[in-house]
C-alpha positions as a printed Julia matrix, in Angstrom:
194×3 Matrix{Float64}:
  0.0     0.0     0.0
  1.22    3.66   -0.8
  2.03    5.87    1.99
  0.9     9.67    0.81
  4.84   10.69    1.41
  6.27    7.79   -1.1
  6.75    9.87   -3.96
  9.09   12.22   -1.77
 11.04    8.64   -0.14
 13.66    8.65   -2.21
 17.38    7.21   -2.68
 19.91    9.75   -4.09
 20.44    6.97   -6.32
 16.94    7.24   -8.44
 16.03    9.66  -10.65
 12.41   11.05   -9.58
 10.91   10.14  -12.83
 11.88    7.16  -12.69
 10.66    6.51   -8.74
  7.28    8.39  -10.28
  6.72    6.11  -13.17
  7.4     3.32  -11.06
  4.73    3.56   -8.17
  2.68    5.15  -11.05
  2.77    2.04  -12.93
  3.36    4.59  -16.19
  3.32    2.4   -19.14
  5.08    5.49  -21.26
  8.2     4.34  -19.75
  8.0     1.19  -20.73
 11.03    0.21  -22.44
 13.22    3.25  -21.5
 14.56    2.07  -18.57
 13.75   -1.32  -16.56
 13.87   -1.18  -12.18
 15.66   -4.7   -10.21
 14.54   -5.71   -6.93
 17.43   -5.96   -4.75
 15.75   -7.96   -2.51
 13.83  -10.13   -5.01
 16.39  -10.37   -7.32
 13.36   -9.61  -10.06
 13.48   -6.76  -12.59
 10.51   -5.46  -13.73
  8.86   -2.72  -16.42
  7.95    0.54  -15.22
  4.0    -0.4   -15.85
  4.31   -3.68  -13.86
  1.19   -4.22  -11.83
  3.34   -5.57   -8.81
  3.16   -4.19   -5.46
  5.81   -1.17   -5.43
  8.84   -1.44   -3.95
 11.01    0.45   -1.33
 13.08    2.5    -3.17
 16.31    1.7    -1.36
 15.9    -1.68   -2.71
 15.35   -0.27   -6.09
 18.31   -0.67   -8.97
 17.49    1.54  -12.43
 18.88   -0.62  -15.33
 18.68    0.93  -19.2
 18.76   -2.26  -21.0
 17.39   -5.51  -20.0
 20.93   -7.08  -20.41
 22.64   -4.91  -17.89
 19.74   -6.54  -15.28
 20.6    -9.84  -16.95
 24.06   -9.65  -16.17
 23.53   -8.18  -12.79
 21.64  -11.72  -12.08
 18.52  -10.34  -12.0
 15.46  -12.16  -12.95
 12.72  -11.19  -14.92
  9.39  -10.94  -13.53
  6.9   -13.64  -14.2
  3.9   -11.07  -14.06
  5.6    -8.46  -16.76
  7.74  -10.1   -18.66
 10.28   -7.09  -19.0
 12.48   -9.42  -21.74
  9.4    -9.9   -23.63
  9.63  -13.93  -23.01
  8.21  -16.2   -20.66
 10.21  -17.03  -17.87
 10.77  -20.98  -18.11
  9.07  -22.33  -14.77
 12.39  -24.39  -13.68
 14.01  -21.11  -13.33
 11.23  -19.28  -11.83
 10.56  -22.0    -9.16
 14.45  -21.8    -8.62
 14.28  -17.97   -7.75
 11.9   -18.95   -5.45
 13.78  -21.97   -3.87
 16.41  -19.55   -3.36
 14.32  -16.96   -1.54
 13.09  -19.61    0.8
 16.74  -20.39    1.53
 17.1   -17.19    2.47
 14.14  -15.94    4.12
 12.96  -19.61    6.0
 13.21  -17.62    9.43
 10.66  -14.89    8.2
  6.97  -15.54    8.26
  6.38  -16.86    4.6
  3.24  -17.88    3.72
  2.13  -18.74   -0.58
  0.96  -15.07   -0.9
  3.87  -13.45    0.31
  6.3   -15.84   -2.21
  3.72  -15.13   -5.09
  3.95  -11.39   -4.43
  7.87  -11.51   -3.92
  8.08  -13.74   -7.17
  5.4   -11.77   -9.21
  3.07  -14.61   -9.61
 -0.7   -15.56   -8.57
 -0.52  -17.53   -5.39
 -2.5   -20.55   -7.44
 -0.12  -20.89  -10.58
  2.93  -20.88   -7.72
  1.36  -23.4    -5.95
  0.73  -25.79   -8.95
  3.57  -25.23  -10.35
  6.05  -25.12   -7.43
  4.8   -28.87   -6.78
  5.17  -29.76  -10.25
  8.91  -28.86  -10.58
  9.72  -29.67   -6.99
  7.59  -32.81   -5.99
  6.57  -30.58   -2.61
  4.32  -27.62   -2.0
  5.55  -24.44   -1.02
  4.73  -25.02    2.62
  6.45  -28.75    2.53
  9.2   -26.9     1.34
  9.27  -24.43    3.71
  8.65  -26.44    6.48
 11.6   -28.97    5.13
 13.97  -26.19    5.35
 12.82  -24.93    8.67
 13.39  -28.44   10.22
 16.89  -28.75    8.55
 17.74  -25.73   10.13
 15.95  -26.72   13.47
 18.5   -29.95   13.3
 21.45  -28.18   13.01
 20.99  -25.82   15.83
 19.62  -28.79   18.0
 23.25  -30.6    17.25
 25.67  -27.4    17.21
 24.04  -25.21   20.19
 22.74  -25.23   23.51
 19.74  -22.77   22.33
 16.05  -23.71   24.13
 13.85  -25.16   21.81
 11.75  -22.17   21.96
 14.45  -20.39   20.85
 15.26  -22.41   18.33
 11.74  -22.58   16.75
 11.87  -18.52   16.71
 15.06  -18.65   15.05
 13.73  -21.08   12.37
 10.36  -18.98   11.8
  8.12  -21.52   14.05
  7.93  -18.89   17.18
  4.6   -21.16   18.54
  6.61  -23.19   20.34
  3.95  -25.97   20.61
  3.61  -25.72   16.93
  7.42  -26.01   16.28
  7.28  -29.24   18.59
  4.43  -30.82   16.85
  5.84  -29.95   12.81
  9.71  -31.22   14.47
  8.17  -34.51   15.63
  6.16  -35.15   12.41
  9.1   -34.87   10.04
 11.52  -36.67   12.18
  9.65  -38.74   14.64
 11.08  -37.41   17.81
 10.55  -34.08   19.65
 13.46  -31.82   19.69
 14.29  -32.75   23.19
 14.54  -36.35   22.21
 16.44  -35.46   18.92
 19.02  -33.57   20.91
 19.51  -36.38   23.65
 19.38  -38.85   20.84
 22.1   -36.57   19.33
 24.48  -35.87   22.33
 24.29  -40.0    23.21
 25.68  -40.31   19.5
């Protein structure tokens, strides 16, 4: 959502034209420049419909190569390079978010909106590609994580389900023992008696 001051929010870095055509969606701009997503690692058209982005995480790029070769992906919902994005490569900039992001809440609408895609095409196609829906996924990754830090540190269990993004602590305990049989309390004596 807008703020009434974001047109004024801006990085020495962007031009205000460009910030303006940006949260303006201004189609007139379309291919003049293109805008990356430092946190997404997406680059988009001026007009895309996506949510808008903070402009300190904003990158302008003139040609669609320069965001190419700056790894940047192009955005599913767009299509600033004119193609499709193939979905193995799509689903992998999403992987990679997860593996980055696991401790933050995540839920399908915030990886659709972070991978400019509709939270039902994700979903079908994220378990197409990977055998596992987004939340198995998630939840996969959160356990591996939970493993590691009930093998390598002395960190509560509470504290160790915050840490992964599980901060219900019952929660964390039931999800743990579902994918691995054992509570973490077990796990980690099972662990230490190793």
């Amino acid at each position: 959502m807008e703020s009434p001051d974001q047109d004024r929010i801006l990085p020495q870095s962007i031009d205000e034209k460009y910030w303006h055509a940006i949260i303006h969606n201004d189609n007139s701009y379309d291919g003049t420049f293109f805008y990356g997503v430092q946190t997404t690692g997406i680059f988009c058209r001026p007009s895309c419909k996506s949510r808008a982005p903070k402009a300190e995480n904003v990158l302008i790029f003139q040609h669609v190569e320069e965001a190419l070769a700056r790894k940047f992906r192009p955005c599913k919902r767009c299509k600033p390079t004119g193609e499709r994005v193939p979905d193995q490569e799509w689903i992998y900039g999403i992987t990679d978010y997860i593996e980055h992001h696991y401790a933050e809440p995540l839920t399908l609408e915030v990886l659709a909106t972070v991978s400019h895609g509709s939270p039902y095409h994700l979903h079908r196609v994220f378990k197409r590609i990977t055998g596992r829906t987004p939340v198995q996924y998630i939840q996969d990754k959160r356990i591996t994580e939970a493993r590691k830090l009930l093998e390598h540190t002395g960190l509560t269990v509470t504290d160790i389900g915050r840490q992964v993004g599980i901060p219900n602590s019952a929660y964390f305990i039931t999800v743990f023992r579902k994918h691995t049989g054992l509570t973490p309390a077990h796990y980690r004596e099972r662990h230490e008696n190793l």
